[in-house]
N, C-alpha and C positions, 0 to 999 in steps of 0.2 A: 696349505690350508686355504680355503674360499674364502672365509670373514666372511664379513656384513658389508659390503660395500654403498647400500644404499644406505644404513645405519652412520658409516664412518663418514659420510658426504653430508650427513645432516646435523651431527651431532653438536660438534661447537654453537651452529644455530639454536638448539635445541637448550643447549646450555645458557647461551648469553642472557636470559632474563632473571636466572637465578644467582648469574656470576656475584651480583651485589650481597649477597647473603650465603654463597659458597667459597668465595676468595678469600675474606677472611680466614677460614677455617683451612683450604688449601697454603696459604701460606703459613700457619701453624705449625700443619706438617711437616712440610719440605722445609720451612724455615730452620727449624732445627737439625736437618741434618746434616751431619758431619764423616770426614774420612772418605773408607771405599765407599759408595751409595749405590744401592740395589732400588731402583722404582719397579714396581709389581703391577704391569698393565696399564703400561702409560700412554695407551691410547692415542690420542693426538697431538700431547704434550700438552695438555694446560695448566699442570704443573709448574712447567720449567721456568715460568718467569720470576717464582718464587723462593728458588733456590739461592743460597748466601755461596756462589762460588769459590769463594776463598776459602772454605773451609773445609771443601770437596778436594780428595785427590785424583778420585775415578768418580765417573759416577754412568751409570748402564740402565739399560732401559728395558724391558725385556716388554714383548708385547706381539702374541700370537697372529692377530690381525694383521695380515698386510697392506690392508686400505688404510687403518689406523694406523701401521707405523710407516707408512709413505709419508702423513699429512705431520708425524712426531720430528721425522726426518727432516722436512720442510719449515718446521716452526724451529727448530732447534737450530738450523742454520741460520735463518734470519736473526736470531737474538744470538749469535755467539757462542754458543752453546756445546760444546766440546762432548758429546753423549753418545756411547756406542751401544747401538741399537740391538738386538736380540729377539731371532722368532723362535719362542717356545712357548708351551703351554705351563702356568703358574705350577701345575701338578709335577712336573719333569724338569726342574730346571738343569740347565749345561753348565753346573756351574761347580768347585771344590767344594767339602764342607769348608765351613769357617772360614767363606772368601769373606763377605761385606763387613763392615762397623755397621752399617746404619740399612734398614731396608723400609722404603715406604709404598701406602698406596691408598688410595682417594678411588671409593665405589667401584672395586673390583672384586672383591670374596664372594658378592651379591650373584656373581656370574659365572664363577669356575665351574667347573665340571663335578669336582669334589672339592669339597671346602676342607676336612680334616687332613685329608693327601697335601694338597696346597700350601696347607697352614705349617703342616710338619716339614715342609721345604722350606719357606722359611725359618724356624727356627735351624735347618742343620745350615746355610747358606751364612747363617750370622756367626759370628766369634763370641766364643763367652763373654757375658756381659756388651754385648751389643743389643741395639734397639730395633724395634719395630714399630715406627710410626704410622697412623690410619687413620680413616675418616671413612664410616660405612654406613650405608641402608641397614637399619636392624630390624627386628619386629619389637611391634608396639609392647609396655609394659603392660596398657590397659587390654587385657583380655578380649575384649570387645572389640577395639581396634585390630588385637591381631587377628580375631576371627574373619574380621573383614577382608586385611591384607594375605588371608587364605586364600578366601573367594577371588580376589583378583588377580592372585599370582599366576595362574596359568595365562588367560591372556596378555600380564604382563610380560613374559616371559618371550610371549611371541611380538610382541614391538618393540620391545627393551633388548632384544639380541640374548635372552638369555637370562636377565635381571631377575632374582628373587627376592623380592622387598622383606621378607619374614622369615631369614634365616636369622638364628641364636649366634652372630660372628663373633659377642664378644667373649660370651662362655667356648665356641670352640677355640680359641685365640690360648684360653687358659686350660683347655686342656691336653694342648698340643705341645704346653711347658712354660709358657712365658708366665713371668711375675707381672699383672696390670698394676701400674705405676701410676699412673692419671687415667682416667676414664672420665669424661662428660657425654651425659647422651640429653639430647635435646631433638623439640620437634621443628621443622621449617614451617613457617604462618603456610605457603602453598607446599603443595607436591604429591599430593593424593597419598598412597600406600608409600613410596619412598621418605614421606617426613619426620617417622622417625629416624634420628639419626646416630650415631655413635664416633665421640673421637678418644682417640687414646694413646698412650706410650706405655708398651710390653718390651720388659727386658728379657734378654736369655739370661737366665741364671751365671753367674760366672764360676 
């Protein structure tokens, strides 16, 4: 797969002025997870620093990007980071049913190819009664907003590597099987069409 390599070379930059108001919510995520851990497009690993290791027995990284998971590669060694990496697309994963306990992922569904393919990999990749932790770009509740984040999705689409800010991630999430346990959807003060946000913990039914 080509990736994005001028996207994967910019991106942490691109990030770092939002990190004071995304980090929190990233260590939320990955804070809680526990057992075998599946992360679902881990990018360049800005994740990892938020992870409670000791609680983790495996934990895998899956991430179709090769420029991105060179730079996942690289930051996971310098912190320690015991993480084996994985190039596939979220839609296909290589993986048993009912390998993980816990599967996470921070602004990736915004991007897959198919979101309900995707979403139905995760639920068979988790063990009953395993979790799915998130953190996504959703579309706005206010109508208006999301009309807008219409209009912009296509060129977003094209600098964002793919990003659709007004995709419904949290209704497809629920009807791909998971029980929403926590849902908070909140907006960032900046972020143009990505401010709406969405975090949550989906159980698989056991």
């Amino acid at each position: 797969m080509a990736g994005h390599p001028f996207f994967a070379a910019v991106y942490d930059l691109f990030q770092r002025p939002a990190a004071p108001l995304i980090d929190p919510w990233r260590r939320r995520v990955v804070g809680g997870a526990s057992g075998r851990v599946l992360e679902i497009g881990v990018g360049t690993g800005l994740n990892l620093p938020f992870y409670r290791m000791e609680r983790i027995t495996r934990l895998v990284g899956l991430e179709p990007d090769p420029h991105m998971r060179r730079r996942a590669a690289a930051r996971a060694r310098r912190l320690g980071i015991p993480m084996e990496l994985v190039a596939a697309p979220a839609e296909n994963m290589p993986f048993e049913d009912q390998s993980f306990d816990t599967a996470v992922a921070t602004h990736v569904f915004c991007s897959v190819s198919d979101l309900e393919q995707a979403l139905r990999e995760v639920f068979r990749v988790l063990r009953p009664g395993g979790t799915f932790r998130f953190l996504e770009h959703v579309r706005a509740r206010d109508e208006r907003a999301a009309r807008w984040q219409d209009r912009l999705t296509p060129v977003w689409r094209f600098v964002a590597a793919g990003c659709h800010p007004n995709r419904r991630t949290t209704e497809v999430i629920e009807a791909a099987g998971f029980v929403l346990e926590e849902l908070e959807r909140f907006d960032l003060p900046v972020g143009g069409p990505v401010r709406p946000q969405a975090f949550g913990v989906a159980r698989r039914p056991a």
